[in-house]
mmCIF file of the C-alpha atoms, coordinates in Angstrom:
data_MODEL
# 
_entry.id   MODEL 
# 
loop_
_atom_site.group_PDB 
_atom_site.id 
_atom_site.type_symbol 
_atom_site.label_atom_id 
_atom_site.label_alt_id 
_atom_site.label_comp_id 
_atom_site.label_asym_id 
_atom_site.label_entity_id 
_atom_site.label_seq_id 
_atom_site.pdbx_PDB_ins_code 
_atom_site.Cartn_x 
_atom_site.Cartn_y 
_atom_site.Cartn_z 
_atom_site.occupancy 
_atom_site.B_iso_or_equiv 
_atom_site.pdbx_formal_charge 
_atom_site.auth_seq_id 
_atom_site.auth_comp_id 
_atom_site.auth_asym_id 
_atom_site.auth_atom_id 
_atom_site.pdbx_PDB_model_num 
ATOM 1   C CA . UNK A 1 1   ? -8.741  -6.860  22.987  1.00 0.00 ? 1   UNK A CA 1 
ATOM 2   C CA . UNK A 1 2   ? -9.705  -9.382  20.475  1.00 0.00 ? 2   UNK A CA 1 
ATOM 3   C CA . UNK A 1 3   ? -7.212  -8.983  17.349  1.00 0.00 ? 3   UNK A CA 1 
ATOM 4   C CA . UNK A 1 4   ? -6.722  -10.788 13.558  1.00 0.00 ? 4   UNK A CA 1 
ATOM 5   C CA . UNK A 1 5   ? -3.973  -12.834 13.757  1.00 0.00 ? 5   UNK A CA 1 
ATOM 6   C CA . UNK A 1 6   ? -2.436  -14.552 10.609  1.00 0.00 ? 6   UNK A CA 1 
ATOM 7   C CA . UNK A 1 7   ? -1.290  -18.082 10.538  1.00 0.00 ? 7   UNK A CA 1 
ATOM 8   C CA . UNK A 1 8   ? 0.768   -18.414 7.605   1.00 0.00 ? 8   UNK A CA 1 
ATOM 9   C CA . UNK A 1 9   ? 0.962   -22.479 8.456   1.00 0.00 ? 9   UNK A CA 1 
ATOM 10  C CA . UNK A 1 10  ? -2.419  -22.732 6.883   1.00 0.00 ? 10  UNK A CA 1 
ATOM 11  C CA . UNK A 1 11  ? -2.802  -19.928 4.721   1.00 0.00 ? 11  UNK A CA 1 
ATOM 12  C CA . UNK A 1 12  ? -2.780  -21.223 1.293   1.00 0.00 ? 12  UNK A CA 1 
ATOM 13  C CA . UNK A 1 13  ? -2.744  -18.317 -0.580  1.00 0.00 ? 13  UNK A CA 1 
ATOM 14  C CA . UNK A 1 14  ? -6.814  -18.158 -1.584  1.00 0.00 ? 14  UNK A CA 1 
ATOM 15  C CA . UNK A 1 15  ? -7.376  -14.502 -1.521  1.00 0.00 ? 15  UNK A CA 1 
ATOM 16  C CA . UNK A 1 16  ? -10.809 -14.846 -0.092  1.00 0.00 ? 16  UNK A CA 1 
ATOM 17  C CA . UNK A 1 17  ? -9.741  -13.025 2.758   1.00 0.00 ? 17  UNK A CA 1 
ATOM 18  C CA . UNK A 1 18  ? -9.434  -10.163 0.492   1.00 0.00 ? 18  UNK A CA 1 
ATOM 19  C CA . UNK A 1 19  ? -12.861 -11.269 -1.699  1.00 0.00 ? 19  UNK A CA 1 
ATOM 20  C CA . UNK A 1 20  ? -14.755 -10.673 2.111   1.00 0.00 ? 20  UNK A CA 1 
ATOM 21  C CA . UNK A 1 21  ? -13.140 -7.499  3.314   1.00 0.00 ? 21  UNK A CA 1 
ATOM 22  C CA . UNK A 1 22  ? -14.023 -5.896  -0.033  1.00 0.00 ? 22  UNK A CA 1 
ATOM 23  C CA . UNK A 1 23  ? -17.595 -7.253  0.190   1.00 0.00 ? 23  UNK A CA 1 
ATOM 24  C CA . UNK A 1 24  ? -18.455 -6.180  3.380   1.00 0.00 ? 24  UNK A CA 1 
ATOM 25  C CA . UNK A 1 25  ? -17.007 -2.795  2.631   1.00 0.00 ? 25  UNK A CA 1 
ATOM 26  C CA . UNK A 1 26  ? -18.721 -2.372  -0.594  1.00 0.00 ? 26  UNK A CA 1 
ATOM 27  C CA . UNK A 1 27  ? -21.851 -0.525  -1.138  1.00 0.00 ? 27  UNK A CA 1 
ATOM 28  C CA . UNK A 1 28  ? -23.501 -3.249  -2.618  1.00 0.00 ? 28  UNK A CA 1 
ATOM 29  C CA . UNK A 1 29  ? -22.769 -5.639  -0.332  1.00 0.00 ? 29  UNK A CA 1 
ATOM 30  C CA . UNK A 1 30  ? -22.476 -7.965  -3.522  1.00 0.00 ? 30  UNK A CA 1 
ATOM 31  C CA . UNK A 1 31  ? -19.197 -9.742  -4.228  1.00 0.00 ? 31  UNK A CA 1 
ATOM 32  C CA . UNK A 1 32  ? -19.641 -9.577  -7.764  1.00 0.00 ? 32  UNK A CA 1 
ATOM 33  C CA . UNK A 1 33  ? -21.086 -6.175  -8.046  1.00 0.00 ? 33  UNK A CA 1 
ATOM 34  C CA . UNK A 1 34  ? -17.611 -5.068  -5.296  1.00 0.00 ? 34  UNK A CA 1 
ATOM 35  C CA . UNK A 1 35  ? -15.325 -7.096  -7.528  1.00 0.00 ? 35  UNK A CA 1 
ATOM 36  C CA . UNK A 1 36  ? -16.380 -6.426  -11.257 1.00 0.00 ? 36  UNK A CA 1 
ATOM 37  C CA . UNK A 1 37  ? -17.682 -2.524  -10.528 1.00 0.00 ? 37  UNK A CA 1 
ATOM 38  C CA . UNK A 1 38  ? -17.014 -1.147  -7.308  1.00 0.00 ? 38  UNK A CA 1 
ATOM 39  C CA . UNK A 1 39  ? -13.613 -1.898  -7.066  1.00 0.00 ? 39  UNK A CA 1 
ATOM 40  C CA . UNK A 1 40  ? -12.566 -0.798  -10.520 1.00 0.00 ? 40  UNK A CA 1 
ATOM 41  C CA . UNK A 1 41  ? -14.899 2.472   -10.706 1.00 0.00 ? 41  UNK A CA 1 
ATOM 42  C CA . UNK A 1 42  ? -14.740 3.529   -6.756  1.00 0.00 ? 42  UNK A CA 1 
ATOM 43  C CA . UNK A 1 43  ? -11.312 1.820   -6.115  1.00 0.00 ? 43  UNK A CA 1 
ATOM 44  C CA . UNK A 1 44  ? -12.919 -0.412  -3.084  1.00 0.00 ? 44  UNK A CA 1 
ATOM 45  C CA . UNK A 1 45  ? -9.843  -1.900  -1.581  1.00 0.00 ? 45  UNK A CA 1 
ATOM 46  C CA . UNK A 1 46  ? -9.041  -4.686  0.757   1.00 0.00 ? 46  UNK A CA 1 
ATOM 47  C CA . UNK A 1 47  ? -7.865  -3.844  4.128   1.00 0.00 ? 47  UNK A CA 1 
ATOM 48  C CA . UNK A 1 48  ? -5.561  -6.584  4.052   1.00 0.00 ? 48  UNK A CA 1 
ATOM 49  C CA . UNK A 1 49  ? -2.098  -7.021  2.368   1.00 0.00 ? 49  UNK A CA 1 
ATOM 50  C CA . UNK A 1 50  ? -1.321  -10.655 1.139   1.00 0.00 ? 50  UNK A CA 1 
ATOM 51  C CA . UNK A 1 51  ? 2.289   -11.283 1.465   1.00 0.00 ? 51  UNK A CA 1 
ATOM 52  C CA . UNK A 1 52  ? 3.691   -13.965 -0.455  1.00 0.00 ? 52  UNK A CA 1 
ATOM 53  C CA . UNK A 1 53  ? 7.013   -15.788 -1.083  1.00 0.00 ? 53  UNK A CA 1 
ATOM 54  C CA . UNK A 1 54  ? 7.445   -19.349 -2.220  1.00 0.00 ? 54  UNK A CA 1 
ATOM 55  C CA . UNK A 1 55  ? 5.413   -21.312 -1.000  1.00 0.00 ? 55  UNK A CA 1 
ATOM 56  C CA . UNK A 1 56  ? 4.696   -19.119 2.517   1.00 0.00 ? 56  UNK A CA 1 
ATOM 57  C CA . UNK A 1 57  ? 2.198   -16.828 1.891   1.00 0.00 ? 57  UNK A CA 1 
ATOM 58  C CA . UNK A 1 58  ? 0.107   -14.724 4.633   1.00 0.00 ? 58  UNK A CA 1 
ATOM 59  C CA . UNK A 1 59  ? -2.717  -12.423 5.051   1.00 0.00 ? 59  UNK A CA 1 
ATOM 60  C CA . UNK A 1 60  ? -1.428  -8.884  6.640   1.00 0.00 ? 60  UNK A CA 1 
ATOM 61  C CA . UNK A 1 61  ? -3.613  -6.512  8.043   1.00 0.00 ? 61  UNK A CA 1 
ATOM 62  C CA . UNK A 1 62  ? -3.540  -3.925  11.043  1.00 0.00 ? 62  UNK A CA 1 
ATOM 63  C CA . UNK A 1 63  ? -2.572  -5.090  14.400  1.00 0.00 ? 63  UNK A CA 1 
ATOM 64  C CA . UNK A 1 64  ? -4.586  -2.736  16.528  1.00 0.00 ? 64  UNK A CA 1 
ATOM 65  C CA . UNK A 1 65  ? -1.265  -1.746  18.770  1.00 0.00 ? 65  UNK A CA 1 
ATOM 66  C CA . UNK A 1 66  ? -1.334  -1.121  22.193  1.00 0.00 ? 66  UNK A CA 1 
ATOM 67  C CA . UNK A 1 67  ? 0.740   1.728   21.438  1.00 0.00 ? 67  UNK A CA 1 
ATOM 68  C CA . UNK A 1 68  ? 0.062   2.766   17.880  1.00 0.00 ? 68  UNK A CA 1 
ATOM 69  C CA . UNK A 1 69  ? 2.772   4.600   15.716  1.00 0.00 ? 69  UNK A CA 1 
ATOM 70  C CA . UNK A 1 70  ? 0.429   5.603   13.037  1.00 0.00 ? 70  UNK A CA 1 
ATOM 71  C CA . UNK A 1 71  ? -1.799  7.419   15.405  1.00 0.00 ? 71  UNK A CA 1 
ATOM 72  C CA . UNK A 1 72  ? 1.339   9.202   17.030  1.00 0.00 ? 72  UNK A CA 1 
ATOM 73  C CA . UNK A 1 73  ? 2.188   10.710  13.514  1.00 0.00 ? 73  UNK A CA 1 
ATOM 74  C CA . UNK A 1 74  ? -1.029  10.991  12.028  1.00 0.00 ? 74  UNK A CA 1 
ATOM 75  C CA . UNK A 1 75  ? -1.203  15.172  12.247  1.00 0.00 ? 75  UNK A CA 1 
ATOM 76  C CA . UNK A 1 76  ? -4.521  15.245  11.452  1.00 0.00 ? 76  UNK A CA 1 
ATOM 77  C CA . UNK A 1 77  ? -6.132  12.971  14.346  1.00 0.00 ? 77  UNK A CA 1 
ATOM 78  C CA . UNK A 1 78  ? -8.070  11.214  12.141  1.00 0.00 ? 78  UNK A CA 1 
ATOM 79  C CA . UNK A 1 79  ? -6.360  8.078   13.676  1.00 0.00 ? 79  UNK A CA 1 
ATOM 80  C CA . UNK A 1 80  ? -7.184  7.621   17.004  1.00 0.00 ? 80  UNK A CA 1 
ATOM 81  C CA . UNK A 1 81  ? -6.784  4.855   19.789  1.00 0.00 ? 81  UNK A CA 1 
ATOM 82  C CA . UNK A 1 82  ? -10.689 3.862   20.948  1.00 0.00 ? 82  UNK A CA 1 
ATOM 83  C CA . UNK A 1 83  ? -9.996  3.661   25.128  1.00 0.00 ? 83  UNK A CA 1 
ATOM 84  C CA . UNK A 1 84  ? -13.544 1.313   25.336  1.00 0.00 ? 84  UNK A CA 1 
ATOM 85  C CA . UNK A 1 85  ? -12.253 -1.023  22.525  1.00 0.00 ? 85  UNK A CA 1 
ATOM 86  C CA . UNK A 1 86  ? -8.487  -0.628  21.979  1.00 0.00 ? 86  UNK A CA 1 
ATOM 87  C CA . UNK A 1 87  ? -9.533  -0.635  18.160  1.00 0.00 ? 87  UNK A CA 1 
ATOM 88  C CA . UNK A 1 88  ? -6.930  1.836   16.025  1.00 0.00 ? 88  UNK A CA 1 
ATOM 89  C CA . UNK A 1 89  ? -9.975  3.834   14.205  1.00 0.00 ? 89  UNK A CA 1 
ATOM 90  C CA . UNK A 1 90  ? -10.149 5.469   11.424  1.00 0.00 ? 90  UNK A CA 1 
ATOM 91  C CA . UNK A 1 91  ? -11.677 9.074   10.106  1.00 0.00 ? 91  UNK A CA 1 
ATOM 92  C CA . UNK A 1 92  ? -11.495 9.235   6.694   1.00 0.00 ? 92  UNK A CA 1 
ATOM 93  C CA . UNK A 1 93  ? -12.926 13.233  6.459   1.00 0.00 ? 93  UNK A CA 1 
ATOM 94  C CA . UNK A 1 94  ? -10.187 13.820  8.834   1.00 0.00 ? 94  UNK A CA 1 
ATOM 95  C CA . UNK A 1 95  ? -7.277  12.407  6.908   1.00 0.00 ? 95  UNK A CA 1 
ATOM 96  C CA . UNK A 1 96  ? -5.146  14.895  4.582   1.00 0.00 ? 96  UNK A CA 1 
ATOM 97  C CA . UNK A 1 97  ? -3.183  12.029  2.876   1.00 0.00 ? 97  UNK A CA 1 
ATOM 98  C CA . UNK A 1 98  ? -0.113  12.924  4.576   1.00 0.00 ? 98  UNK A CA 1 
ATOM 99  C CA . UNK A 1 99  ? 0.913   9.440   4.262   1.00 0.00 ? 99  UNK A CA 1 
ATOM 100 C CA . UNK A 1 100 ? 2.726   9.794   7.795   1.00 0.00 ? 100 UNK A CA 1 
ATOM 101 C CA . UNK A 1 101 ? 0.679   6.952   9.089   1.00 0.00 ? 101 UNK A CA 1 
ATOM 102 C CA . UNK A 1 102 ? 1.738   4.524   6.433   1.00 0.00 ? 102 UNK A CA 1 
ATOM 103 C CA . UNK A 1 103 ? 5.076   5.089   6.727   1.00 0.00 ? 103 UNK A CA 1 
ATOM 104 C CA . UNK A 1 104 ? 5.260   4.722   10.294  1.00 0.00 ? 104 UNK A CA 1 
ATOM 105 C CA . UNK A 1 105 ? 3.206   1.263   10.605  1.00 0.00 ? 105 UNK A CA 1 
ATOM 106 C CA . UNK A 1 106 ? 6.035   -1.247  11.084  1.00 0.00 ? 106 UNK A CA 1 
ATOM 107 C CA . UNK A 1 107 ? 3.870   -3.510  10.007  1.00 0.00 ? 107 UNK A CA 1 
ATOM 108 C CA . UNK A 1 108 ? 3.117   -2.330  6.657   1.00 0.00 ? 108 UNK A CA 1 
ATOM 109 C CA . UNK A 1 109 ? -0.872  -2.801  7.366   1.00 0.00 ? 109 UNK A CA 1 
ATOM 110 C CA . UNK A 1 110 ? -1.746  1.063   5.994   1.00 0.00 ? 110 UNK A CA 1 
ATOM 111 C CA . UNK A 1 111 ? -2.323  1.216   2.431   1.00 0.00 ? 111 UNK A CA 1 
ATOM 112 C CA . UNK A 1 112 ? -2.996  4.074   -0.006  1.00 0.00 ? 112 UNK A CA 1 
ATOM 113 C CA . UNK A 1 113 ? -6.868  4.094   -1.470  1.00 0.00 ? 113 UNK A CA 1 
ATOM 114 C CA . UNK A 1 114 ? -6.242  3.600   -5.186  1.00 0.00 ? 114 UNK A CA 1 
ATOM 115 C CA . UNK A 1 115 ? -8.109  6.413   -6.232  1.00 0.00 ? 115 UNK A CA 1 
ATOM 116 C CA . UNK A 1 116 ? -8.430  8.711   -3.194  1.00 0.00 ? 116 UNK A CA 1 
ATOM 117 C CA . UNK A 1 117 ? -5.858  10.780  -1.155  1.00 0.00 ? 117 UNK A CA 1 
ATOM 118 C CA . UNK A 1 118 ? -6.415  8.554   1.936   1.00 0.00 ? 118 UNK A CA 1 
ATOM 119 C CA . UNK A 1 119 ? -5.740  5.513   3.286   1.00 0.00 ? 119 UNK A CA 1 
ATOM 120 C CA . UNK A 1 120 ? -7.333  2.001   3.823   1.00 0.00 ? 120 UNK A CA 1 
ATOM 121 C CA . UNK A 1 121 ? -7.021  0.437   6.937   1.00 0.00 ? 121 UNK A CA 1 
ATOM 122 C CA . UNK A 1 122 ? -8.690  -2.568  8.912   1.00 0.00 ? 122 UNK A CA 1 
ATOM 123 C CA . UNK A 1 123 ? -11.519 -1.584  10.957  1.00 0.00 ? 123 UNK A CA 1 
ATOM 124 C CA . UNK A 1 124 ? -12.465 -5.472  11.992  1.00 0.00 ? 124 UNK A CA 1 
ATOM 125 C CA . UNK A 1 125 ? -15.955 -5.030  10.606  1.00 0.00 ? 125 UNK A CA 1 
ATOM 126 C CA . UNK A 1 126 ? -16.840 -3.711  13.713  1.00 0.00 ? 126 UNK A CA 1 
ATOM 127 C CA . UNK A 1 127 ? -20.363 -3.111  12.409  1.00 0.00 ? 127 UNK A CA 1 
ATOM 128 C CA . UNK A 1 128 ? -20.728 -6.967  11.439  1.00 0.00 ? 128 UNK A CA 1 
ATOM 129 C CA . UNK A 1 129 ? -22.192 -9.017  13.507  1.00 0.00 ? 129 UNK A CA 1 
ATOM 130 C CA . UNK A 1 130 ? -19.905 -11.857 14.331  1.00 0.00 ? 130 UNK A CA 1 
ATOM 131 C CA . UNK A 1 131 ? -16.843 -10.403 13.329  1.00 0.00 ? 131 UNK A CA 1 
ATOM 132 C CA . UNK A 1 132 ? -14.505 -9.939  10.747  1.00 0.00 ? 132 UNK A CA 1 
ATOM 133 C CA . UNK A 1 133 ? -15.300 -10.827 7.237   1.00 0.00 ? 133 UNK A CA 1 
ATOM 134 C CA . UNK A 1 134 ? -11.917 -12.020 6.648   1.00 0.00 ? 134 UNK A CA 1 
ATOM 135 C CA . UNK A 1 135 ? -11.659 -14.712 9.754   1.00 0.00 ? 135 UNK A CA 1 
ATOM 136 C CA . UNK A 1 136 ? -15.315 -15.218 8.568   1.00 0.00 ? 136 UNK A CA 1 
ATOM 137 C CA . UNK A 1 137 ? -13.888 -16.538 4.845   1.00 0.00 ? 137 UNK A CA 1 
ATOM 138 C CA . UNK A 1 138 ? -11.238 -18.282 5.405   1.00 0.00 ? 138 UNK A CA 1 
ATOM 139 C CA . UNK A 1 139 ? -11.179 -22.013 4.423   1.00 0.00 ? 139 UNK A CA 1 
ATOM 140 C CA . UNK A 1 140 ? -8.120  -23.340 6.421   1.00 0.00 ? 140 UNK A CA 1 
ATOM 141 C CA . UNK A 1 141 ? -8.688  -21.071 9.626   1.00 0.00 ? 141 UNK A CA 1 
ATOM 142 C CA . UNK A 1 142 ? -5.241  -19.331 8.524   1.00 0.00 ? 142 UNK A CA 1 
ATOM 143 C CA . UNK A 1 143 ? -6.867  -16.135 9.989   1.00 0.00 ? 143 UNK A CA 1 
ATOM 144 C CA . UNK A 1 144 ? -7.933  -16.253 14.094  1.00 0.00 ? 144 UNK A CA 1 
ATOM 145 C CA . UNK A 1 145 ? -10.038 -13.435 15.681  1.00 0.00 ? 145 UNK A CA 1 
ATOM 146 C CA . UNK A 1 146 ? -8.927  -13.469 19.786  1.00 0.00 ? 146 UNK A CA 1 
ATOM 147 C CA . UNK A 1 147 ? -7.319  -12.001 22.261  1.00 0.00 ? 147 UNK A CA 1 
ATOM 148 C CA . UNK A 1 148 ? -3.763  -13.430 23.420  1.00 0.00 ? 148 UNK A CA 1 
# 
């Protein structure tokens, strides 16, 4: 299964990663619209989770598992494992905001929705053509989209 992988040799710390993900899940479809109104009023968030510290900085999102945690604890199945893709997927009418799922991630991918009692989680665009946003974006090629 094709994954996101971060290379934090080349990420330098741009944030367009982010500037893509929330444009591509926006209504609008608008980066300035997403940024300036969307995310503020309807509390559009990233999927990713830029990690920083000195100069090392990396893009985190989720890693699709083989063997998920979050979807082991989620109680409400709206995380499930897709058997045709391998893709982690998300329901968000199904979630209850237990916030089991984020705290089992060892990865720290599973964020809280700013403004909602659910989560935000990476979905890899799968309804873009030609992949994720993010990969899409990025000016140094910090982020890969493959399978290894």
């Amino acid at each position: 299964m094709k994954r996101v992988y971060p290379d934090k040799e080349y990420c330098i710390g741009c944030h367009l990663c982010e500037l893509a993900c929330i444009t591509v899940h926006s209504k609008s479809q608008d980066l300035i619209i997403a940024y300036t109104q969307e995310r503020l009023e309807d509390g559009l968030k990233a999927c990713k989770r830029f990690q920083e510290k000195g100069p090392t900085c990396v893009a985190l999102s989720c890693r699709h598992c083989d063997d998920p945690a979050c979807v082991a604890a989620c109680i409400s199945g709206a995380l499930q494992k897709d058997p045709e893709t391998g893709a982690t997927t998300y329901d968000i009418e199904k979630c209850v905001g237990c916030w089991s799922c984020l705290m089992a991630c060892p990865y720290g991918a599973i964020q809280r929705h700013p403004t909602l009692n659910k989560i935000v989680k990476c979905d890899l665009c799968r309804d873009r053509e030609g992949g994720p946003a993010c990969v899409a974006a990025c000016p140094n090629m910090a982020l890969k989209f493959e399978e290894r």
